[in-house]
Every structure is written in C-alpha cells, then in structure tokens.
KEKOLPA-607473 format. One record per atom (N, C-alpha, C): x, y, z. Coordinates in pm, whole numbers, padded with zeros to 5 digits, always signed. Example, Ala and Ser with C-alpha at 12.3 -4.5 7.8 and 13.67 -1.06 7.14 Angstrom:
2
+01319-00569+00780 +01230-00450+00780 +01320-00330+00780 +01285-00225+00708 +01367-00106+00714 +01290+00003+00787 
***
This chain:
258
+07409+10450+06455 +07500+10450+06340 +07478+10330+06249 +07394+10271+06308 +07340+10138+06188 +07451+09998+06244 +07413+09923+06148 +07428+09788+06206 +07588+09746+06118 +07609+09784+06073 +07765+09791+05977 +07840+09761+06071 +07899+09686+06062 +08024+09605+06132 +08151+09603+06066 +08281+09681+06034 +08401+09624+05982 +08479+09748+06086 +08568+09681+06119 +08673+09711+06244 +08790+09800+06190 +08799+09887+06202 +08879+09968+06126 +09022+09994+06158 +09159+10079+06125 +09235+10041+06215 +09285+10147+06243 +09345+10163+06368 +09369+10280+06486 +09490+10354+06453 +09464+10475+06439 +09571+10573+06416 +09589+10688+06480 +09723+10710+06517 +09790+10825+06569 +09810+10912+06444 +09839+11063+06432 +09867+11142+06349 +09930+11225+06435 +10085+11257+06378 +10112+11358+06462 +10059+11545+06330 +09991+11593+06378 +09921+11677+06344 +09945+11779+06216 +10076+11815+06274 +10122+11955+06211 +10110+12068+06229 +10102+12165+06204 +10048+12377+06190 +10020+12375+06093 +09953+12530+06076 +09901+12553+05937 +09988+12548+05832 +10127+12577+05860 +10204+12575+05755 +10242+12465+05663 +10221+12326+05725 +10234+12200+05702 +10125+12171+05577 +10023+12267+05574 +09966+12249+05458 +10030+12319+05287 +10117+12378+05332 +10228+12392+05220 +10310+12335+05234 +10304+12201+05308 +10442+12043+05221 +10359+11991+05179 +10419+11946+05036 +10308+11872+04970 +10392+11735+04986 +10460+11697+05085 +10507+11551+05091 +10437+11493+05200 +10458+11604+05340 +10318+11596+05418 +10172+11541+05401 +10114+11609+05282 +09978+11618+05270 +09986+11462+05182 +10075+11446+05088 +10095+11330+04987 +10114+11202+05101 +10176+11208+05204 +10210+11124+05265 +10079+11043+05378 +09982+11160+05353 +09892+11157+05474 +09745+11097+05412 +09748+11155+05284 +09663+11129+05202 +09681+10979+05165 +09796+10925+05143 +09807+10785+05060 +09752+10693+05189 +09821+10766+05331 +09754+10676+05430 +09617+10641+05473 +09530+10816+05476 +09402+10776+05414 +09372+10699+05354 +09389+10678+05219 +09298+10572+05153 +09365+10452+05158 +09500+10429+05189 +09489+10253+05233 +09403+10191+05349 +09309+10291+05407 +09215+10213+05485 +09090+10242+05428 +09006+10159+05487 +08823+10183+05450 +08787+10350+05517 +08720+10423+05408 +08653+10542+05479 +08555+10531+05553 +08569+10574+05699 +08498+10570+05784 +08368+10631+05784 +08272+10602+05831 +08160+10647+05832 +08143+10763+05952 +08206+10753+06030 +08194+10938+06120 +08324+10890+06163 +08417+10988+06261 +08560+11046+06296 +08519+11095+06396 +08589+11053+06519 +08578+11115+06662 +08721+11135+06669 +08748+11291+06711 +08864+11336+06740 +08933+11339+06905 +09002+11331+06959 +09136+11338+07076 +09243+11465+07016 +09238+11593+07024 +09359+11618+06977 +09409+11670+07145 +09542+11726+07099 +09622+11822+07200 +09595+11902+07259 +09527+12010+07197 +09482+12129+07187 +09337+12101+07279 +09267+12049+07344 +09191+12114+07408 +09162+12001+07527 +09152+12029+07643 +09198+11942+07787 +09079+11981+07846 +08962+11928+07877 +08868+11950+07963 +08745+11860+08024 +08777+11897+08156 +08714+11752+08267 +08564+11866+08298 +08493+11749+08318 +08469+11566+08272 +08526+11573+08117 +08496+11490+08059 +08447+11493+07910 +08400+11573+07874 +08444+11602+07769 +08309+11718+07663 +08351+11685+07501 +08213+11730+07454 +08203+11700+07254 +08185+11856+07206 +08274+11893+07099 +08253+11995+06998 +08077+12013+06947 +08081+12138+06929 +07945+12146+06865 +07945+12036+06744 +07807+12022+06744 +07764+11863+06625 +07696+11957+06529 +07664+12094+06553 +07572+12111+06377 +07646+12082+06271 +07554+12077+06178 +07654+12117+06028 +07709+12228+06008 +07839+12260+05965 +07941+12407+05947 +07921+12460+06041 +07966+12360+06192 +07982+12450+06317 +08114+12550+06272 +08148+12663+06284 +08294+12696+06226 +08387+12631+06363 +08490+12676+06277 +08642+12607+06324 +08689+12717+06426 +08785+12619+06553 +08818+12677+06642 +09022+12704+06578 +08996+12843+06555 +09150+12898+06487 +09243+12919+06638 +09297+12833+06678 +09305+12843+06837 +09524+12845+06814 +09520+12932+06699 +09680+12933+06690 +09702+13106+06673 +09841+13125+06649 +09851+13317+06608 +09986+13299+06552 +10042+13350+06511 +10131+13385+06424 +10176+13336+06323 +10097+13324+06231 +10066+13234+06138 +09999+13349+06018 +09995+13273+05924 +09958+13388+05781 +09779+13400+05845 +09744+13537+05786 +09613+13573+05815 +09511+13478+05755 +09579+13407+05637 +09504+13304+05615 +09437+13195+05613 +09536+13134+05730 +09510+13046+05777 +09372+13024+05892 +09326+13166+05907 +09259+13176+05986 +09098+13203+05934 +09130+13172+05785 +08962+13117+05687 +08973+13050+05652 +09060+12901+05668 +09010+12795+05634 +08868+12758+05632 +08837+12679+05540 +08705+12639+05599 +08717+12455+05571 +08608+12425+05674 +08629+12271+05733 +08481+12257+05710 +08364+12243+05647 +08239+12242+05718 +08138+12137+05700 +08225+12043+05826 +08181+11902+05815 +08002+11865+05818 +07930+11761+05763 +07849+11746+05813 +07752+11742+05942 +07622+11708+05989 +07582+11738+06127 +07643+11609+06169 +07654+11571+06306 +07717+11514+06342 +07638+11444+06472 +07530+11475+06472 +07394+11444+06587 +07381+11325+06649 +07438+11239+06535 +07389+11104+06542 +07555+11057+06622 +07628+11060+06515 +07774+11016+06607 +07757+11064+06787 +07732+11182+06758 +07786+11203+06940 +07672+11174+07019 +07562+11119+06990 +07484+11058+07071 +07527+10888+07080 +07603+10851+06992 +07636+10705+06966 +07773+10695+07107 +07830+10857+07104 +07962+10860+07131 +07939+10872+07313 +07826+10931+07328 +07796+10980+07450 +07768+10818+07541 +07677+10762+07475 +07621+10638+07497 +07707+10465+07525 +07864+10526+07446 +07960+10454+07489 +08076+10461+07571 +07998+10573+07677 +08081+10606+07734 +08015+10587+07909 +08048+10586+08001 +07986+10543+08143 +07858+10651+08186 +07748+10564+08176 +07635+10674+08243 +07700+10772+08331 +07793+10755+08438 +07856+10870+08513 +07856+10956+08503 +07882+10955+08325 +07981+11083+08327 +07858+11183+08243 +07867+11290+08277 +07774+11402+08182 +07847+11491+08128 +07815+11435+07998 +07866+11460+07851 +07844+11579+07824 +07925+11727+07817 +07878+11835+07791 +07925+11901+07662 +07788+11927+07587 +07853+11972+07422 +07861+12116+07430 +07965+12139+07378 +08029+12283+07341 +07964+12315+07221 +07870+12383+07190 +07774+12418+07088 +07851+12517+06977 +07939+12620+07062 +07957+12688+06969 +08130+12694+06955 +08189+12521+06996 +08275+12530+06964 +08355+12411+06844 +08422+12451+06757 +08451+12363+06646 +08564+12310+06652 +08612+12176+06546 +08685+12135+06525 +08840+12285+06583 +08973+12199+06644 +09023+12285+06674 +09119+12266+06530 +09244+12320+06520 +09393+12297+06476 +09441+12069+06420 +09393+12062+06594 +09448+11929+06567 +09355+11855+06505 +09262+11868+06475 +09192+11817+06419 +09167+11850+06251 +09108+11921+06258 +09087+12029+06149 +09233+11988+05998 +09314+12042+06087 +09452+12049+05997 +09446+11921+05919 +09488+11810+05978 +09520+11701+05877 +09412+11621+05822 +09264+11652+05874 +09150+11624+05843 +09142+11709+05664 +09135+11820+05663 +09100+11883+05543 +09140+11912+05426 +09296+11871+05461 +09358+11912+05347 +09457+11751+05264 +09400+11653+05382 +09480+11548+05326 +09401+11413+05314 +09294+11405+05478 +09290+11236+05525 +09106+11253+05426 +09068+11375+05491 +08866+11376+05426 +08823+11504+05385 +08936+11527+05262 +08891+11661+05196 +08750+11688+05197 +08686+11645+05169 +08552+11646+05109 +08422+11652+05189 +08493+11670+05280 +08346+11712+05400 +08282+11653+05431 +08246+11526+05427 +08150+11446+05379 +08184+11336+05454 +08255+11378+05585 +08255+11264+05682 +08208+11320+05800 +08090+11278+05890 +08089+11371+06036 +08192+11323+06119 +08233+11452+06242 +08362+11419+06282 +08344+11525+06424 +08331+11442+06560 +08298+11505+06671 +08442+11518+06734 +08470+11617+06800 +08577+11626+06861 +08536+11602+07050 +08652+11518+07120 +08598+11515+07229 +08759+11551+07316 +08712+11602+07413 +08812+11660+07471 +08881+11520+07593 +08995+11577+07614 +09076+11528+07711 +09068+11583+07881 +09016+11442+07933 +08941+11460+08051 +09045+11530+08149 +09207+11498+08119 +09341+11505+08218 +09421+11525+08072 +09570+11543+08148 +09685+11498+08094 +09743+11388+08147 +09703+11305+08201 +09748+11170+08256 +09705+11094+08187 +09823+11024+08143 +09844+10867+08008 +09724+10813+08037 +09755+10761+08180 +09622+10641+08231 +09472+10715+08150 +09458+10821+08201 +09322+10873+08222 +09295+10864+08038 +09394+10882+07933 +09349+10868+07791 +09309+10715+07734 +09448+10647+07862 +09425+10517+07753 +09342+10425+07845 +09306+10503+07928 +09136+10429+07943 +08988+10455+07871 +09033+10625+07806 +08957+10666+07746 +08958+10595+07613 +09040+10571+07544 +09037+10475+07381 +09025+10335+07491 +09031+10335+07561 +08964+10142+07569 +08811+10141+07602 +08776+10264+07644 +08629+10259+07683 +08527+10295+07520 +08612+10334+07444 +08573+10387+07277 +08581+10267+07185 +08676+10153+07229 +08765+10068+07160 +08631+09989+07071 +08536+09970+07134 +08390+09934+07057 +08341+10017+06920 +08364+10140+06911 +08301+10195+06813 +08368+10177+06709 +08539+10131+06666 +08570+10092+06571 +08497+09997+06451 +08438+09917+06585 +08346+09809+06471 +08200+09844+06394 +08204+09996+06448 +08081+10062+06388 +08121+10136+06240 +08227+10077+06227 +08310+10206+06116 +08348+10333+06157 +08322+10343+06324 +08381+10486+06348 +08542+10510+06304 +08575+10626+06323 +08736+10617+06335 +08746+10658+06441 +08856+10590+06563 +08882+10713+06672 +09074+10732+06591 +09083+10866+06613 +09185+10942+06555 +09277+11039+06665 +09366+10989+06761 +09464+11041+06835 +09524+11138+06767 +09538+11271+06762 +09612+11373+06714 +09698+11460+06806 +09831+11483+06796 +09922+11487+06906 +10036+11526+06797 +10144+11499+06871 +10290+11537+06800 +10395+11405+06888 +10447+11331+06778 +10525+11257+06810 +10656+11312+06947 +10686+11439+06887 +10777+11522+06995 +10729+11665+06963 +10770+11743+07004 +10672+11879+06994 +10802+11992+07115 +10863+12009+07023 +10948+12071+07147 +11038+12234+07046 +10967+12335+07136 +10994+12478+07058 +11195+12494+07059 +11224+12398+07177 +11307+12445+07232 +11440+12356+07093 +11416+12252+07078 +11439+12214+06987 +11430+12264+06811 +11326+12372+06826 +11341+12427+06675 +11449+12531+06653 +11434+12581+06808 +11569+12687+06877 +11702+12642+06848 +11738+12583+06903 +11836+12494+06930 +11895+12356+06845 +11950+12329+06764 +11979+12199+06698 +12067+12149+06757 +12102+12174+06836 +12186+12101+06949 +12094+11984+07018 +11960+12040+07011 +11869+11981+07142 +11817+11861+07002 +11808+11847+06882 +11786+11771+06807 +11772+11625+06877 +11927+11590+06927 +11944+11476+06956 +11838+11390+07078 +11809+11487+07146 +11695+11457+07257 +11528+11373+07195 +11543+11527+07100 +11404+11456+07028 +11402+11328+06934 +11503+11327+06876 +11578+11210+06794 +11571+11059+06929 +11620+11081+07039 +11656+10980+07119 +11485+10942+07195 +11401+11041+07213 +11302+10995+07268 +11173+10918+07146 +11206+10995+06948 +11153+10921+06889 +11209+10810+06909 +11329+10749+06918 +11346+10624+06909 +11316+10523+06985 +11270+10600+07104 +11218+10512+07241 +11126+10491+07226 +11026+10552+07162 +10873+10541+07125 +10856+10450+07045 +10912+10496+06930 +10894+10358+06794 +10937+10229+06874 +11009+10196+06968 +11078+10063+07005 +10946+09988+07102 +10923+10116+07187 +10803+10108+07280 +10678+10034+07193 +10640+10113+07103 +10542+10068+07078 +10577+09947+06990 +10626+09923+06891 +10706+09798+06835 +10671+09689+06923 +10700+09662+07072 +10700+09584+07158 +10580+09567+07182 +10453+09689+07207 +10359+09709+07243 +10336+09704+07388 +10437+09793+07462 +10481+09791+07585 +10402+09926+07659 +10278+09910+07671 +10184+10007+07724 +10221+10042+07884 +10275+09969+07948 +10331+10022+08041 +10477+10146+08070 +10549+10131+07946 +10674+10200+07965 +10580+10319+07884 +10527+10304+07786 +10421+10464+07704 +10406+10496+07821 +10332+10424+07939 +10208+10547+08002 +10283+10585+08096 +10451+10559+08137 +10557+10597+08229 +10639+10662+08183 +10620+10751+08033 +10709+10799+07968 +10799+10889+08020 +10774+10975+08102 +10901+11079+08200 +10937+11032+08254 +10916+10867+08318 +11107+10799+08387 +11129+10744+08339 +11093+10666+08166 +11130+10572+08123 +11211+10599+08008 +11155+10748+07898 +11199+10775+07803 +11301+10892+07801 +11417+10852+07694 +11550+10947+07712 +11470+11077+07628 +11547+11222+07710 +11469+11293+07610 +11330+11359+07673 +11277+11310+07740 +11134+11341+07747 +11077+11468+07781 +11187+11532+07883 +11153+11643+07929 +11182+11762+07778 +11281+11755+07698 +11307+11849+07589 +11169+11772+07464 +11160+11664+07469 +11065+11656+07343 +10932+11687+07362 +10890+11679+07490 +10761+11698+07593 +10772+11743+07707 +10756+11902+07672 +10809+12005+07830 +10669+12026+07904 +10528+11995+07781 +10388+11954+07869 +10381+11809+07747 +10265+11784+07823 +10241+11619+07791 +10143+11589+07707 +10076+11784+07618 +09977+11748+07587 +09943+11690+07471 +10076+11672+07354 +10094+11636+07249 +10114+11526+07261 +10163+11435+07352 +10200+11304+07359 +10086+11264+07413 +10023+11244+07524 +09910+11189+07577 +09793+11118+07451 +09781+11171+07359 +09661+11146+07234 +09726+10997+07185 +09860+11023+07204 +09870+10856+07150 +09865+10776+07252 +09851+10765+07367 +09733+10701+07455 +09621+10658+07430 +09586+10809+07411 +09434+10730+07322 +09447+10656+07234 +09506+10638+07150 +09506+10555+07049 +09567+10393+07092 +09657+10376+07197 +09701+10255+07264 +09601+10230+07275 +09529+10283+07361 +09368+10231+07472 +09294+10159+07369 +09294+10263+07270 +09182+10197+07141 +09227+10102+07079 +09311+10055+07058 +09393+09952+06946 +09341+09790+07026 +09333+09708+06942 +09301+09597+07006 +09446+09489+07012 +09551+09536+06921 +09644+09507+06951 +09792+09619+06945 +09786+09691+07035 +09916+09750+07003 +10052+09741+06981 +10076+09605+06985 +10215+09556+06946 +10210+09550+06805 +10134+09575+06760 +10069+09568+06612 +10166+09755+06501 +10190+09830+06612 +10193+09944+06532 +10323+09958+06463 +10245+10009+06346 +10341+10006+06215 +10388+10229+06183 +10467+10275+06164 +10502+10386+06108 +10469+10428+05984 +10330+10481+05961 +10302+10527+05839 +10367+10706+05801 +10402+10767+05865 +10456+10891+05830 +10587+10854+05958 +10724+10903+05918 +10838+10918+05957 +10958+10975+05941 +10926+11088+05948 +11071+11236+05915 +11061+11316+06044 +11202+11331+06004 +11243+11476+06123 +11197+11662+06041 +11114+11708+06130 +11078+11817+06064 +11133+11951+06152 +11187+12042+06145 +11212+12110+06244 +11284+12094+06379 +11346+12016+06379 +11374+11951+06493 +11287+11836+06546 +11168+11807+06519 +11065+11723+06537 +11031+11569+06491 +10978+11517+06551 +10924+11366+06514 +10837+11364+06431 +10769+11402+06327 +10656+11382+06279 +10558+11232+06289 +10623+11123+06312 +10628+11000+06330 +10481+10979+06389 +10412+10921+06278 +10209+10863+06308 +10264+10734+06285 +10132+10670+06365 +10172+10509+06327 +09985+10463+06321 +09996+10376+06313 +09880+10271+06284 +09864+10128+06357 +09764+10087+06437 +09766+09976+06485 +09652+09918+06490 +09617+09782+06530 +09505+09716+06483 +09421+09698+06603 
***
C-alpha cells in the first residue's frame, strides 16, 4: 500500500437498512462525517451481517457484485450498485497483518454485504473510487473482535480505514413495542458513558454490565463490530458521538475515536 503514513481515526457506524437511504438527515449526517476526516486510501470492513471462522475476505475483483443479504424491502433496493475498485493489493496487505496461523480464505464470489455497502455508497465514498475488503467475524465474542481491531490497529497508519459497522441497539422487539423504548434508551446510555470513560472492560462484559442488553441485543451481532473498533482505536477514551438520534425505537449512535 506504499509508504504513506498519516493515522487516521477509528469509527463505528451504526449502519442502517435500505430504507435509511431515503433520510436525507441520515445520509447528510454521515456524509459531513466523512469528510471531516482524510479520505482513506482502501476501507476494510467488520460488519454484522456476516460471522465466519477462521477469518475470511470478500471477493477483491473490481465490481465484485453486492451481497443483497436482506428481504422485505422495495425490489429496488436489491440493484443497487456499489462497484468498488480491485482491491488485490489491500487484502494481501490485510492478510499479511494478520498471524501467519491463520488461513485467510477469500470468498470470490462474495460482495460487500448490507453493512457495508449501505452507508459506504450513498453517504461516506459515493464515488467508488475507494477499494474496500470486507472481512468477516471470526466469533460473536467481544474478546475475539477486539483482539481482532488490535491485531489491524497498524494499518491505520497506512491510510487504511478499519470501519466497525453494527447497530448501536438493534432490537425488532422494540420497533414493536414503545414500551420497550426505554431499554434501548437505557442501554444507549450505558454505552455512550462506557465508552466516554474508555472502559473496555465493562464493553466486552456488556450482558452483566449493561441495563437493557438483552431487549437492545437479543444476538450480539450488531454490537460486537464496535469491538472492533475499541481494539483498533489507539485511544478509546477518546470517543466522541458523531451521529446521535433515536430512530425507530433504536440507537443510531456512531462514534469516532483516535
């Protein structure tokens, strides 16, 4: 990836659905955060949406197509098009910073998913014109991510981005229910305080520590990505709230750390 050195800074996104690309306060909100940082020279993705041990990387060609890995949703949503550059070079950079151990297996014919894809195209790198490998989640265990962004935590200074994509709270039961609001409301607030502190121990203990947890996170797979992004941060007491509304019952709540 060349010899370029500037350290970039670490972000969570909580994701969205396709529909999220018709708020334009969303996309306005996501976009302004984009460009208050330096554009990265390639994007390695963590989202929710796809869990598989060992490790593994998305196909790297150019206009691998996109993995439409949602349904009930407008038929449209399901031609987006995303069709990032090749990406050859990143995931050999990506493979290489990661423990000889492990054998790195690329999914050739599989693309950017939802979590990725979504807030990538329509807000943070319209323009295609960033390569952007997606790598999967080895577990759902905190530990097992935020060892994974500390073992990545190097490629920041390459101008990579690593990019945690997840959902601050993510709970159906809550879009059901506005009663259950308050749960998701009480466990964002544990989080923002959590990380505020930069208290990586109470994050990666979040089901006995945080009120709420079981209704805002009934699986763990939306929360775990901001793990990754702890792991990666060189200081996480550092994180600041760049997007923060209740959407649906939900946290939307991304933050940023250094």
């Amino acid at each position: 990836m060349g010899s370029v050195r500037r350290t970039l800074a670490q972000p969570f996104v909580s994701h969205g659905a396709p529909f999220t690309l018709d708020d334009p306060q969303w996309i306005a909100e996501l976009f302004q955060w984009a460009q208050s940082i330096p554009k990265p020279r390639a994007v390695v993705v963590v989202s929710a949406h796809w869990e598989q041990e060992p490790v593994a990387i998305s196909g790297t060609a150019a206009g691998t197509p996109l993995s439409y890995d949602f349904s009930g949703f407008h038929p449209r949503d399901k031609t987006l098009p995303y069709a990032t550059p090749g990406a050859t070079t990143l995931a050999q950079r990506l493979v290489k910073a990661l423990p000889r151990r492990m054998a790195v297996h690329e999914f050739t014919d599989r693309g950017l998913d939802h979590g990725a894809f979504i807030p990538l195209m329509m807000a943070m790198y319209p323009a295609t014109d960033v390569p952007v490998v997606q790598l999967s989640m080895p577990s759902l265990d905190p530990g097992a991510l935020l060892d994974l962004g500390s073992r990545l935590r190097s490629l920041r200074e390459e101008g990579i981005l690593l990019l945690g994509s997840g959902f601050m709270t993510h709970s159906f039961a809550a879009i059901r229910s506005p009663a259950l609001v308050a749960h998701t409301a009480a466990f964002d607030t544990w989080a923002a305080d959590a990380l505020a502190r930069g208290d990586v121990d109470a994050l990666t203990d979040f089901r006995s520590q945080a009120p709420g947890a079981d209704v805002a996170h009934p699986t763990s797979d939306h929360y775990v990505p901001l793990l990754f992004t702890v792991g990666a941060a060189t200081e996480p007491s550092s994180a600041v709230s760049t997007i923060n509304r209740m959407v649906l019952g939900n946290s939307t709540r991304s933050v940023q750390m250094s």
